[in-house]
C-alpha positions in Angstrom: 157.4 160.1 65.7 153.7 159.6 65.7 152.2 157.0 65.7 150.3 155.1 62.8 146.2 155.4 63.0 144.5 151.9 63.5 141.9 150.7 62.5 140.0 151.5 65.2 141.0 155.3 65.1 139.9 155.1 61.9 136.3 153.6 63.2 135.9 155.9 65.9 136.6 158.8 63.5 133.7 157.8 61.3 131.4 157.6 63.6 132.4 160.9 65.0 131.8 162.4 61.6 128.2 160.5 61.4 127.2 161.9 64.3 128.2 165.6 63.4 126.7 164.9 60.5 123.4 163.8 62.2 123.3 166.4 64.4 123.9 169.3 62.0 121.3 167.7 59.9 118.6 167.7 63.3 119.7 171.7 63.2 119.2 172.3 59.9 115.2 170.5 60.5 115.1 173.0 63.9 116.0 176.4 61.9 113.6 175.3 59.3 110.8 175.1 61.2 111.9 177.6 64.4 109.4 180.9 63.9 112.5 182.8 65.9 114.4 185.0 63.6 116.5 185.9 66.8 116.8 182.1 67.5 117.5 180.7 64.2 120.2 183.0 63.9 122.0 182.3 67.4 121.6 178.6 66.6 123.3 179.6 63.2 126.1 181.2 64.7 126.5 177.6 66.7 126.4 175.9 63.4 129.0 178.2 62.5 130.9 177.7 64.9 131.4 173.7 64.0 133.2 171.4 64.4 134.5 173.6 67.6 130.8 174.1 68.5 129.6 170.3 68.7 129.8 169.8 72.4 127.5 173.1 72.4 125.5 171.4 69.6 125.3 167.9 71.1 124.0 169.9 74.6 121.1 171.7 72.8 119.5 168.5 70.9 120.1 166.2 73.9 116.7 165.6 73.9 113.5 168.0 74.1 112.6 169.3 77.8 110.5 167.6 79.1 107.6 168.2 82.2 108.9 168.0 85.4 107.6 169.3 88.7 104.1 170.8 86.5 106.0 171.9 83.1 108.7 172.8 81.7 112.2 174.6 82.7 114.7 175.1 81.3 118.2 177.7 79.9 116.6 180.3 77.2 118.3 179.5 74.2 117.9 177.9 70.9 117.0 173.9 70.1 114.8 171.5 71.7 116.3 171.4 75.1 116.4 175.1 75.7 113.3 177.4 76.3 112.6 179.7 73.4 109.5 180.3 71.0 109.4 177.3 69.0 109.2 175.0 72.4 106.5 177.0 73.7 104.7 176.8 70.3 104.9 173.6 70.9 104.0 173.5 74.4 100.7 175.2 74.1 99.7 173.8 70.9 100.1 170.1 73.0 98.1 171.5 75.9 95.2 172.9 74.4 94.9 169.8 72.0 95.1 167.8 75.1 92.4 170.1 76.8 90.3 169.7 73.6 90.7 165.7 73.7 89.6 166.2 78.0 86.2 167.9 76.2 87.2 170.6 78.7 85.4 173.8 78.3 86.3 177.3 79.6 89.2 179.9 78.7 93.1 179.1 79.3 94.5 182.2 82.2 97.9 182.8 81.1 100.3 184.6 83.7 103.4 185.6 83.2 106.4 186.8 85.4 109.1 189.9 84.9 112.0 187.4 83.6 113.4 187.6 80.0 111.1 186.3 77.4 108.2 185.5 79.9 105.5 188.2 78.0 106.6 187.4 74.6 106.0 183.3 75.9 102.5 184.1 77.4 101.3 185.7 74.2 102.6 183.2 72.1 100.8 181.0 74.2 97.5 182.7 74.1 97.8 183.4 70.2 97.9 179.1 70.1 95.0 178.8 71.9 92.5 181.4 70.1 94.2 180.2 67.1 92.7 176.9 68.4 89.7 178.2 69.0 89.9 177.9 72.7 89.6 182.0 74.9 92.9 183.2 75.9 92.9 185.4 79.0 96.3 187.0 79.9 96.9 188.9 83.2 97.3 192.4 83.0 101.0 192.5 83.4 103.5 190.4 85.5 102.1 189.4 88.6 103.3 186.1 91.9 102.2 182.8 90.9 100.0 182.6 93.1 97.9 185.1 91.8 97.6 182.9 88.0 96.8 180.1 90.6 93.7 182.0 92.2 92.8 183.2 88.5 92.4 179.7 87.2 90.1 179.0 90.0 88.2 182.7 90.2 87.5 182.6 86.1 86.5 179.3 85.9 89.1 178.2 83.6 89.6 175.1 82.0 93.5 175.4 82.8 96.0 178.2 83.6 99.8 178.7 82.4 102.6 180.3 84.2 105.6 181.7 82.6 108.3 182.0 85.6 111.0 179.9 86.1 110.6 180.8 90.2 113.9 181.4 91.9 116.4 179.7 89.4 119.3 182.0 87.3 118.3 185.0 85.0 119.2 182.4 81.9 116.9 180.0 82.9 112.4 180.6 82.1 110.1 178.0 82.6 106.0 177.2 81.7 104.2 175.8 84.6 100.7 174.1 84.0 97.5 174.7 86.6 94.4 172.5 85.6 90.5 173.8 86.3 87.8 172.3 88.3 86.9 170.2 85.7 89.8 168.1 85.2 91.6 168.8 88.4 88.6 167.9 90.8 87.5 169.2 93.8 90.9 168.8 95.0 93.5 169.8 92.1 90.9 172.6 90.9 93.7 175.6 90.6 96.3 173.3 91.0 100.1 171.8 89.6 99.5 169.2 87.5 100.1 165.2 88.7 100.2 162.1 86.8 98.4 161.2 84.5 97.9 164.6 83.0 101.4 165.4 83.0 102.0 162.6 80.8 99.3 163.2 78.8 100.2 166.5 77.8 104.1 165.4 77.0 102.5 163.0 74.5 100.3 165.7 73.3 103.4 168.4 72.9 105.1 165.8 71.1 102.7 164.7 68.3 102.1 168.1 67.1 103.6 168.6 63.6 105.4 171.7 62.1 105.3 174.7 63.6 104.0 176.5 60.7 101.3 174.3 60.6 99.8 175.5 64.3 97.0 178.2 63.6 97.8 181.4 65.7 95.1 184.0 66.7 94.9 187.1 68.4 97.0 187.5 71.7 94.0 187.0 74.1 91.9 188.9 75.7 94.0 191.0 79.0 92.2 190.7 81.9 91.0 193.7 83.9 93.4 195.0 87.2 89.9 194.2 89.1 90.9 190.1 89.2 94.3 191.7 90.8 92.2 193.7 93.3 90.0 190.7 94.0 93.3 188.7 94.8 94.7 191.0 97.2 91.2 191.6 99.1 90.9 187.7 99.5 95.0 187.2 100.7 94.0 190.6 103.1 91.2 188.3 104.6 93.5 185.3 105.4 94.2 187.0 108.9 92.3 188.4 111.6 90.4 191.6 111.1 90.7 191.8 115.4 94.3 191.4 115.5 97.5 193.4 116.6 98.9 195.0 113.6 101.8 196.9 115.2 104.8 195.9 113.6 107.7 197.1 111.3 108.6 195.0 108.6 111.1 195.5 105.8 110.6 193.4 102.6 112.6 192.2 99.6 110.7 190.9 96.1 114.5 190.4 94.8 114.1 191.9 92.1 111.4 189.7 90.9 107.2 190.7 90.9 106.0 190.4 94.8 106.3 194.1 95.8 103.3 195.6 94.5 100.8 193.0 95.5 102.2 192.1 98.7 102.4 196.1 99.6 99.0 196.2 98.4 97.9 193.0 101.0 99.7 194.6 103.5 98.0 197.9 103.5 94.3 196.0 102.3 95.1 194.1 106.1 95.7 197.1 107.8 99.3 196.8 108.7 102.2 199.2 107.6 103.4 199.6 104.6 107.0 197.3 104.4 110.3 199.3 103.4 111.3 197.4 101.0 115.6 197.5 99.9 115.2 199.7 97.0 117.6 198.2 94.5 115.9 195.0 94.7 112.3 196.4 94.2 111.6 196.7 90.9 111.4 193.2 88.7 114.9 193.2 87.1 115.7 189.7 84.8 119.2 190.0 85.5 119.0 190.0 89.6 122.0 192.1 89.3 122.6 192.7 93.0 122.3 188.7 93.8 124.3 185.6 92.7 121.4 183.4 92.9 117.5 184.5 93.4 117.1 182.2 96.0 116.6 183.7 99.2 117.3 180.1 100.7 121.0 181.1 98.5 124.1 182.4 100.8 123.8 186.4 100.9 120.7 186.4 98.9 119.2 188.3 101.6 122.2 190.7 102.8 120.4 193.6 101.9 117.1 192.9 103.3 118.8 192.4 106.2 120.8 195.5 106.6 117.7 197.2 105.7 116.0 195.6 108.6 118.8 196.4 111.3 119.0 200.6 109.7 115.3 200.6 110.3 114.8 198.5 113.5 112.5 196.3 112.3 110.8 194.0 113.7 111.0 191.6 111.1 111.9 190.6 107.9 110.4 189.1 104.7 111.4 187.9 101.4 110.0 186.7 98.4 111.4 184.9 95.7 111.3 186.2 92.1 107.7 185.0 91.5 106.2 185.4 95.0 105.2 182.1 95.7 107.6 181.3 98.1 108.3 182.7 101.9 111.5 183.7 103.7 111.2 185.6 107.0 114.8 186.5 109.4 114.5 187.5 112.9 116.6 189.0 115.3 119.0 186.5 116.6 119.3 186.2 120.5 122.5 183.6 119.8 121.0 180.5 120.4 122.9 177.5 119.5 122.1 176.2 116.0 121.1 179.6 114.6 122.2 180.1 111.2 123.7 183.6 110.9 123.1 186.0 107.9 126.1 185.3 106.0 128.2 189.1 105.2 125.5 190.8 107.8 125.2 188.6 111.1 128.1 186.4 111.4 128.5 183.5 113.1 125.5 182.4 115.4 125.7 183.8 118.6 128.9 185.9 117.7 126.6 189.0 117.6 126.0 189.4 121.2 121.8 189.3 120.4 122.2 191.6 117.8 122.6 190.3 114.3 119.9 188.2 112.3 118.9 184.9 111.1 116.5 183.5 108.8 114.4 181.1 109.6 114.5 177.7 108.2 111.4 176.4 106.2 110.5 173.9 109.3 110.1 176.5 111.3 108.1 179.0 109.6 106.3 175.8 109.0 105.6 174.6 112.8 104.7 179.1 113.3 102.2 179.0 111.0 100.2 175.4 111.9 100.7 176.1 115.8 99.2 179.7 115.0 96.2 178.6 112.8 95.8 175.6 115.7 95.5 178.4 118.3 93.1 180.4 115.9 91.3 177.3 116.5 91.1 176.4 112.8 90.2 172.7 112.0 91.0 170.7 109.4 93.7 168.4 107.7 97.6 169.8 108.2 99.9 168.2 105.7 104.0 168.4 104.9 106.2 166.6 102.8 108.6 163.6 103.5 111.3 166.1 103.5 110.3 168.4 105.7 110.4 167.9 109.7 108.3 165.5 112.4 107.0 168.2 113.9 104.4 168.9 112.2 103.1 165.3 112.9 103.5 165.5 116.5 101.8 169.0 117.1 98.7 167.3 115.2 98.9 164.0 117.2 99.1 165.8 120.4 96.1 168.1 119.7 94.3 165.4 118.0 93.9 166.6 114.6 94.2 164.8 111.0 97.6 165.1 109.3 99.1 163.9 106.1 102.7 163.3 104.3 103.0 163.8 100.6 105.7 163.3 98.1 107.9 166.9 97.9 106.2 169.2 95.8 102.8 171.4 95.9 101.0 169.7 93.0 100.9 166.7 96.2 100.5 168.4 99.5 97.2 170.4 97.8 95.7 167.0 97.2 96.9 165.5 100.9 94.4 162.8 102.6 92.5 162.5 99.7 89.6 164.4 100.0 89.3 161.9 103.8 89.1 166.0 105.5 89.3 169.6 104.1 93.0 171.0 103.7 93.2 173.6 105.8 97.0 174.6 105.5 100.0 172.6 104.0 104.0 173.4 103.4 106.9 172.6 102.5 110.8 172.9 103.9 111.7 174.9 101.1 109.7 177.9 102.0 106.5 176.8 100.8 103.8 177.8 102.6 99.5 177.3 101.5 97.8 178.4 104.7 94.3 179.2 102.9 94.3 176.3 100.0 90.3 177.7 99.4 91.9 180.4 98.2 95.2 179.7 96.2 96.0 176.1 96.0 99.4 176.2 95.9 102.1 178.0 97.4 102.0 181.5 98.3 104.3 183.6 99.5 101.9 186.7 99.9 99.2 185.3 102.1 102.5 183.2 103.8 103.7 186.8 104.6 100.6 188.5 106.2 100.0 185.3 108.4 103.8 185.8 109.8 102.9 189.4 110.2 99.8 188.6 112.0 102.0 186.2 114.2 104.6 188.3 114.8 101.9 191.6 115.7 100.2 189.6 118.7 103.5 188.1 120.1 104.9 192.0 120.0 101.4 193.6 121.8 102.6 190.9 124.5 106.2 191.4 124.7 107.3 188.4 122.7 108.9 187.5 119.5 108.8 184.4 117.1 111.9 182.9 118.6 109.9 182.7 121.8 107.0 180.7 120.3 109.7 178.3 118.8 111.3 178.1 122.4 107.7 176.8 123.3 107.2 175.0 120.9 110.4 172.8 121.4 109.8 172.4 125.0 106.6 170.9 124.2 108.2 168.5 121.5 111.3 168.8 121.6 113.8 170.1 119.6 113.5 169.4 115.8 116.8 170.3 114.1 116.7 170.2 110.2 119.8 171.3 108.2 120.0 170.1 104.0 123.0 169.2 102.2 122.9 170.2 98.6 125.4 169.2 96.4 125.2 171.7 92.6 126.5 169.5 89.7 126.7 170.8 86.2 126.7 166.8 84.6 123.0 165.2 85.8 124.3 161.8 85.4 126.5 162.8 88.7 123.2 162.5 90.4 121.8 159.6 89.1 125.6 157.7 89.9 124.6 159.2 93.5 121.5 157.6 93.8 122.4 154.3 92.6 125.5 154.4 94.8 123.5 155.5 97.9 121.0 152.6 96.9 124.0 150.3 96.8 125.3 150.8 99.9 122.9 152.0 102.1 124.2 152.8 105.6 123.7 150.6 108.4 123.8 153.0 111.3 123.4 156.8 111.9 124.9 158.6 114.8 126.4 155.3 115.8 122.9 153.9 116.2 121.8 151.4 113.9 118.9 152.1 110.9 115.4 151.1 112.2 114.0 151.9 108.5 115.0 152.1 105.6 112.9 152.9 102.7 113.9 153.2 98.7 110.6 154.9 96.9 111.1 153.8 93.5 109.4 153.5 91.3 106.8 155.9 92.8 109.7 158.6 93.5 113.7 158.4 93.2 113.9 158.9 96.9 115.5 157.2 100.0 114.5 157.5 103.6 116.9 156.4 106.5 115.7 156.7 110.1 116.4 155.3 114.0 115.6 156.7 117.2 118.2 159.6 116.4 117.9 161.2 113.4 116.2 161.1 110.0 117.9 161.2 106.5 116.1 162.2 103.1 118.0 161.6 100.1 116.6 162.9 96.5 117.4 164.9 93.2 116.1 168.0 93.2 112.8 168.9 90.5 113.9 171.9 89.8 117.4 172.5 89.8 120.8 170.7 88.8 121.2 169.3 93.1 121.3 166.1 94.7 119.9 167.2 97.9 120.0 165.4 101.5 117.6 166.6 104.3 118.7 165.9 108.2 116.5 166.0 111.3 117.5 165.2 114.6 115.5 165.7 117.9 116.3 166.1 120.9 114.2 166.0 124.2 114.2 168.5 126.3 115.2 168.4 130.3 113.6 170.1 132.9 112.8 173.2 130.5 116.5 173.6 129.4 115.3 174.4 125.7 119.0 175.8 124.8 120.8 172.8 126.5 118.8 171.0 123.8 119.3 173.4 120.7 123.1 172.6 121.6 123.2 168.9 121.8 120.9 168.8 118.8 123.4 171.4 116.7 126.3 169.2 118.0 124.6 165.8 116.2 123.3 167.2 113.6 127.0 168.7 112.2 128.1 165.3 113.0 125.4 164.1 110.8 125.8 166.5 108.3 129.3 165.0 108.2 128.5 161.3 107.6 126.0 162.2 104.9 128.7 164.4 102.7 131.1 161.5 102.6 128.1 159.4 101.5 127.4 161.4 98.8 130.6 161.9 97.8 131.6 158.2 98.3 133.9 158.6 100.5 131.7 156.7 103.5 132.9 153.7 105.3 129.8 151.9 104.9 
C-alpha cells in the first residue's frame, strides 16, 4: 500500500513545479530573442521534450558562460551556457562596446579555426563590429592561433578574436580575446587578455540588451593571403639561416588547421617537406580517427607514430587542432621513465630501442631554452608554477634572468614585468613562445621549426634529442615530471577536491616532511606542496572539466650514471603518483 503524501511532499512538489515553470519561462525569453532559426528550434525540441527534458533544461540556463582563460568555451548548443549565435552576438557586441568605452582606435582581426560553427561565429562577429562602426578584418580562411595572434600585432589592431576551442571535443567551440598595443602595452600588445580587461568585458557582454536591438553590418573586410605569407616568412626566420637542415620529419595537424602553414614554414626554412598521416591532414570537426584531439590524449598520436617508424624518421611532430601547441616523439632507446606510445611502442624499454615516445612538455621545454642559451640568445626565460625546476636552474647556473607565472600564456608573455625583454617562455602542456617579438603567445609552428633546427645539428653530429636530455640531467639532475588528471563530468567534484585538499593538507611527501606549503587564493585556486624530494601542484584545469595534479621529483646524479638516476627518479615519482591519487580521491591517510 502506498504511502500517504505529507505535507512536505506536497511542498517539495510545488517548488518543483515553480522552478519548471521559471525555467520554461527563461526559454521562452531565450527563443524570443535567439536570431538562430536552427537553435531556437533544437531548444524547442527540449521544451518539448518537458517535464522529461528539465535536467537538460536546468544544464543549458545554469548560468551564461562566462570568460575564462581569455574568453569563452564552451558545448555548441542552444541557451546561455552553450556556444551558439546568440552568445556570440552577445559576445562581440560587449567587446567592441568595451573597446569603444577604452577610446581604442584601430580594426578588430577576427580568425577563425576549421571546427563546426567557427566561420559562421567569426562573421557574426565582424558583422557586430561594422555594425558598430568599428573595421572588421577576417582572415582569409581557417588558419593556427598563432597566426590571429601575429595579425593583431602586424595590423595594428585595436584587438583580435579567435574562434577555436584548441584541442577540446568536436562538440565543444570557443571565442578567445587578443588585445592591441594600445590597451595591452608594450607587454600584452598581441596578447590573451588578464584582469582587469577580462572583467571588463564580462560586464560589458552582459549589459547589452536584446539581440535584435545590436546593429549588424557587412561581414568585414577578408584580409589578403599576403598577411599569411608574412607570418610564415617571419616563423621561417626564428631559426638559423647557417644551420643543418638534414632531417626527416613526419607531422600530424590532427585533423585540425596546422598543415598548410607549418608545411609552408618548413619549406620557407629550408628543411623538407614533413609527411604528414594522411587521414589526419585535412581540418575535419569531427576528429574522426581520434577520441580526443589532444595529442597529450592516450593514442592521440598512434598514427603519427606509425607514420614515423614506415618512414624512418627522424622525428616526429604534432599539432593540436589549432596549431598553437607542440608535441614532438622520438625514438625510444628504453630508458627508465620513458613513456611509451600507447598501441604503437609499448611499455618503455620493452621495444629493445625501437619503439617511440613523446616527449613530455618539460622537456621540450628545457630543448628549446638550453638551445636558444647555446645560440647565445639573451634575455628573460620564464615557465609556469606547474611546469619543472629546471628551467630555473639552467638560468641560475648560466646567470641569466628567469621568471614564474601563474599557468597560462596570457601570464608568461607578461613575465618580469617589463624588468628584461622576453626572449622565450612555455608551458608543461606543450606550450612553447620562443620568439614572443613575433607571436606573443604560444605557437606551435615556430615551436616546431626550432625542434627541427635542434634536432638537424645534433643529427650532422651523430646525436639525437635524448642525448641532449642525457646532458642536460647530468648537469642538473634528473627532473622527473608526470601529472595526474582526474576528468569529472559534475564541476562541483573539483571544487569539493580543492576544499578537501585545502583541509587536510599533507604533512609529508615521500616520507619526508613538507618544507612549504603554499594555498594561492585568492590570486589563483592553486596549492603548492614541496620538500627536498619532490614538488606537488594541485589546480582545476582552465580549460577543461580536470582536477589536475603536477609531480616533480629530482634526483642527482652519481658519477655520470644519468640512467641510474632516470630509475630511482621513475621509482619515486610512481610512488608519488600514488600518494597524490588517494589524496584526491580522499582516500589519504593524512
Amino acid at each position: 500500500m502506498a504511502a500517504e503524501p505529507t505535507d512536505l511532499d506536497e511542498t517539495r512538489d510545488r517548488d518543483d513545479a515553480r522552478g519548471l515553470d521559471d525555467l520554461r519561462d527563461q526559454a521562452r525569453r531565450w527563443l524570443d530573442d535567439d536570431p538562430d532559426p536552427a537553435s531556437r528550434d533544437e531548444l524547442q525540441a527540449v521544451l518539448d521534450g518537458l517535464p522529461a527534458s528539465a535536467p537538460e533544461l536546468a544544464d543549458r540556463f545554469a548560468g551564461p558562460l562566462t570568460f575564462g582563460t581569455a574568453g569563452l568555451r564552451g558545448p555548441l548548443r542552444a541557451g546561455p551556457n552553450g556556444m551558439n549565435l546568440a552568445v556570440v552576438t552577445q559576445a562581440a557586441a560587449g567587446l567592441v562596446a568595451w573597446l569603444a568605452a577604452q577610446d581604442a582606435t584601430g580594426p578588430l582581426v577576427i580568425g577563425y579555426d576549421a571546427r563546426h560553427g567557427s566561420r559562421e561565429f567569426a562573421e557574426r562577429t565582424a558583422q557586430v563590429a561594422t555594425g558598430a562602426g568599428r573595421a572588421a578584418l577576417l582572415l582569409p580562411r581557417p588558419l593556427p592561433t598563432p597566426v590571429l595572434a601575429y595579425a593583431v600585432r602586424q595590423l595594428d589592431a585595436a584587438a583580435g578574436v579567435m574562434v577555436t576551442a584548441s584541442h577540446n571535443p568536436p562538440q565543444d567551440n570557443g571565442y578567445k580575446v587578443y588585445l592591441g598595443a594600445q590597451l595591452g602595452g608594450e607587454l600584452g600588445a598581441g596578447a590573451q587578455i588578464v584582469p582587469p580587461a577580462d572583467t571588463g568585458i564580462e560586464a560589458a557582454i552582459r549589459a547589452v540588451g536584446p539581440l535584435a536591438d545590436v546593429p549588424l553590418g557587412p561581414a568585414g573586410q577578408v584580409v589578403g593571403d599576403d598577411l599569411v605569407v608574412s607570418y610564415v616568412d617571419r616563423a621561417a626566420a626564428v631559426v638559423d639561416p647557417a644551420g643543418a637542415r638534414r632531417l626527416k620529419v613526419a607531422y600530424t595537424p590532427l585533423h585540425g588547421v596546422g598543415a598548410a602553414v607549418l608545411t609552408a614554414a618548413f619549406a620557407r626554412a629550408g628543411f623538407g617537406i614533413p609527411g604528414v598521416v594522411p587521414d589526419q591532414a585535412v581540418p575535419d570537426p569531427d576528429f574522426p580517427t581520434v577520441s580526443f584531439p589532444n595529442p597529450e590524449e592516450p593514442g592521440a598520436i598512434d598514427r603519427l607514430v606509425g607514420l614515423a617508424r614506415r618512414t624512418d624518421a627522424d622525428l616526429a611532430i604534432a599539432n593540436d587542432p589549432d596549431a598553437d601547441r607542440c608535441a614532438v616523439a622520438v625514438r625510444d632507446r628504453g630508458a627508465a621513465g620513458a613513456v611509451g606510445v600507447a598501441g604503437v611502442a609499448g611499455p618503455a624499454g620493452a621495444n629493445g630501442g625501437g619503439g617511440w615516445r613523446m616527449l613530455r612538455g618539460d622537456e621540450v621545454g628545457a630543448l628549446l631554452a638550453d638551445h636558444l642559451m647555446r645560440r647565445g640568445v639573451q634575455g628573460l626565460y620564464a615557465t609556469t608554477i606547474v611546469s619543472s625546476s629546471l628551467l630555473r636552474a639552467m638560468c641560475a647556473a648560466r646567470g641569466l634572468p628567469y621568471d614564474e607565472t601563474l599557468t597560462g600564456f596570457k601570464w608568461i608573455v607578461r613575465a618580469g614585468g617589463g624588468s628584461a625583454p622576453l626572449v622565450y617562455g612555455y608551458e608543461e602542456a606543450l606550450g612553447y613562445c620562443v620568439a614572443p617579438e613575433h607571436v606573443r603567445d604560444k605557437d606551435g609552428i615556430t615551436a616546431a621549426l626550432t625542434v627541427a633546427e635542434l634536432a638537424a645539428g645534433l643529427k650532422s653530429q651523430g646525436r639525437t634529442l635524448t642525448d641532449r636530455l642525457d646532458e642536460l640531467a647530468a648537469e642538473f639532475g634528473v627532473h622527473h615530471t608526470d601529472q595526474l588528471s582526474v576528468r569529472v563530468d559534475d564541476l562541483r567534484i573539483i571544487a569539493d577536491t580543492m576544499a578537501r585538499v585545502r583541509a587536510a593538507t599533507p604533512t609529508t611527501l615521500l616520507g619526508q616532511p613538507v618544507t612549504e606549503a603554499r594555498d594561492l587564493l585568492p590570486e589563483a585556486d592553486v596549492v603548492i606542496l614541496r620538500n627536498e624530494a619532490a614538488r606537488v601542484v594541485i589546480r582545476p584545469s582552465g580549460t577543461e572539466p580536470k582536477l589536475k595534479a603536477y609531480l616533480e621529483v629530482v634526483e642527482p646524479v652519481a658519477d655520470g650514471d644519468v640512467p641510474a638516476a632516470r630509475s630511482r627518479a621513475a621509482t619515486a615519482l610512481a610512488a608519488l603518483r600514488t600518494e597524490i591519487a588517494a589524496l584526491v580521491q580522499g582516500r589519504a591517510p593524512y
